[in-house]
NUDOGU-487499 format. One line per field, with one value per residue (C-alpha): chain; x, y, z. Coordinates in steps of 0.05 Angstrom, whole numbers, m for minus. Example, Ala and Ser with C-alpha at 12.3 -4.5 7.8 and 13.67 -1.06 7.14 Angstrom:
kette	A, A
px	246, 273
py	m90, m21
pz	156, 143
// end
This chain:
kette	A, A, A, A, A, A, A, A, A, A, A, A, A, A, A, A, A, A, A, A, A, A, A, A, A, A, A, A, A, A, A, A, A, A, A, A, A, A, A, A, A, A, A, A, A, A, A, A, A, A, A, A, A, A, A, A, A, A, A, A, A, A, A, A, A, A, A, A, A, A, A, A, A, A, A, A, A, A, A, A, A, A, A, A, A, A, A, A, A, A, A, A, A, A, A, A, A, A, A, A, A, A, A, A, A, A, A, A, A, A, A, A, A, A, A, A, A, A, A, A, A, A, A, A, A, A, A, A, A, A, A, A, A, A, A, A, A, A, A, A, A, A, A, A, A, A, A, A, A, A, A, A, A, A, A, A, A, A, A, A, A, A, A, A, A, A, A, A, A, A, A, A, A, A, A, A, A, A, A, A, A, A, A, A, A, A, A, A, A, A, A, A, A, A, A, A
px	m256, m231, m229, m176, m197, m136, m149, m97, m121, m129, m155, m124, m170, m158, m179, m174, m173, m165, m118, m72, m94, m62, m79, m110, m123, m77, m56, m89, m153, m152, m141, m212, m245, m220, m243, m310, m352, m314, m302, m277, m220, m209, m142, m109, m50, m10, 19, m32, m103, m153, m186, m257, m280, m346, m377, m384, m314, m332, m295, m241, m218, m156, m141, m75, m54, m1, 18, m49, m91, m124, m116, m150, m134, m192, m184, m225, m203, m257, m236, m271, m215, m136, m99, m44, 21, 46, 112, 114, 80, 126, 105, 149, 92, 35, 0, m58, m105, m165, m200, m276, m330, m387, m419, m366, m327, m293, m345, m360, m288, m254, m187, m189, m247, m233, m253, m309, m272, m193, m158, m102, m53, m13, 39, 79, 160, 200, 180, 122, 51, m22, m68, m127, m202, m230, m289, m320, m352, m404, m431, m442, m488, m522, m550, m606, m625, m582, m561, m512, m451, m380, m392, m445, m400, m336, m302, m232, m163, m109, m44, m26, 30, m15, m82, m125, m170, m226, m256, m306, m289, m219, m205, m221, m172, m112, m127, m130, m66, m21, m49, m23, 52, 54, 29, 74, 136, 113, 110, 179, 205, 180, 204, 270, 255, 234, 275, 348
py	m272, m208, m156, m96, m33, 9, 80, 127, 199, 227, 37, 93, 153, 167, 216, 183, 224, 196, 133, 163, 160, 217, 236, 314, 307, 345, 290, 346, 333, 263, 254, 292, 257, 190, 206, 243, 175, 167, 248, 306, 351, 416, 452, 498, 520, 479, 441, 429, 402, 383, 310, 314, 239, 225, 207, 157, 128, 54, 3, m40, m109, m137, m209, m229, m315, m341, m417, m436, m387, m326, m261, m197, m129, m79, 2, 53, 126, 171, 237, 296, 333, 322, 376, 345, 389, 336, 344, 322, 246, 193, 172, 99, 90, 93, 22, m1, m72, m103, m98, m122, m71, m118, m130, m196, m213, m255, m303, m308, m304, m362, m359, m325, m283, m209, m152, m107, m42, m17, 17, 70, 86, 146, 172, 231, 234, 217, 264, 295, 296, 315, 360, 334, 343, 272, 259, 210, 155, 122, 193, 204, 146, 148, 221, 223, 262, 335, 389, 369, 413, 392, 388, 336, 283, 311, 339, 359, 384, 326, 304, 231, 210, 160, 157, 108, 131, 78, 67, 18, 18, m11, 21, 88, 75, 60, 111, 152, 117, 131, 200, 222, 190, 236, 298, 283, 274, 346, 383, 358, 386, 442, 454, 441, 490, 545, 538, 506
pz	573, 607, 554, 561, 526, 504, 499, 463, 487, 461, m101, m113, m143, m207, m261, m330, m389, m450, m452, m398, m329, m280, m215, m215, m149, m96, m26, 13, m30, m33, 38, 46, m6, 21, 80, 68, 91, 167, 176, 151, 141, 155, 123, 171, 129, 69, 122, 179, 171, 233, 227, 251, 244, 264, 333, 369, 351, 347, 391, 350, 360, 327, 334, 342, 330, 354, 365, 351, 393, 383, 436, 419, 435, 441, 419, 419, 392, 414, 385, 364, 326, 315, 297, 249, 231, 176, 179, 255, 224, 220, 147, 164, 219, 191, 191, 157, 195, 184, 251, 278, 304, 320, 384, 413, 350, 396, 413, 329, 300, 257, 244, 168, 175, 162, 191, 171, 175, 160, 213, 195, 257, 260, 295, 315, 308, 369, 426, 387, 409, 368, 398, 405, 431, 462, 497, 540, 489, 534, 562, 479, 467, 533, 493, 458, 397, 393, 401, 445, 471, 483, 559, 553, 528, 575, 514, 534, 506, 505, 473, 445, 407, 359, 334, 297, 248, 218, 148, 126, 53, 46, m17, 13, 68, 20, m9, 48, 71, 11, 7, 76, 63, 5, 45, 100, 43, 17, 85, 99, 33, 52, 113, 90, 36, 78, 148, 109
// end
């Protein structure tokens, strides 16, 4: 099976208190604590943050059936940082799948298994691009134990409309997920706000 890697350059957390649970928790903080386990998040300004996830981005493979038979698409999102301005996401396309990171999930996969790990896509409004820092994934694992600089793993500058960012808790990825729909909501607001 010929496998074709697509490269894009490039629940809920609660506080309870007493018998009434509300959320203390700020989107921006949430979306960090969400996702604290895949990367992290650094907070530019109140409405730009940079996502750092962690490297090596591992390869995903999403299964797709149709009329009995089972295709897969292969991604692999090996970024180093993505500098987000959140009111240039489209919050209506932002997508949430299951996907598989083993070695040849192909060659194991029955039709209902689910995959080990969520993947959250992002993407820019009409015309708008992230700016990001990728780097070349197999130069990364051929390298053994660190320090390593940027130019070891051909880190460069780059621009992609969409991202995909991976979580192996589910829960942490909703999370995540509804989290960044609400920042996004808030930017906006405020843009509006400030520039009528």
């Amino acid at each position: 099976m010929k496998r074709v890697l697509l490269l894009l350059p490039s629940f809920f957390i609660v506080a309870s208190f007493s018998c009434v649970a509300q959320s203390s928790a700020s989107p921006i903080d949430t979306l960090k604590n969400s996702y604290a386990a895949s990367g992290s998040i650094v907070v530019l300004d109140k409405n730009t943050i940079v996502i750092e996830p962690k490297m090596p981005a591992p390869v995903c493979a999403l299964p797709k059936t149709e009329n009995g038979k089972t295709t897969w698409q292969f991604y692999s999102f090996p970024l180093a940082s993505i500098t987000v301005p959140l009111n240039e996401v489209d919050e209506t396309l932002i997508s949430e799948d299951r996907v598989f990171t083993g070695d040849d999930p192909d060659k194991t996969y029955k039709p209902g298994d689910s995959g080990d790990t969520t993947m959250i896509v992002i993407a820019g409004k009409v015309g708008r691009q992230f700016q990001t820092l990728i780097y070349d994934r197999e130069k990364f694992l051929e390298l053994g134990p660190g320090p390593h600089s940027g130019k070891d793993y051909d880190q460069s500058p780059d621009n992609t409309e969409a991202f995909g960012l991976t979580f192996s808790d589910q829960a942490s990825a909703h999370a995540f997920e509804m989290a960044l729909r609400e920042a996004v909501l808030d930017a906006k607001a405020r843009a509006r706000t400030e520039h009528p």
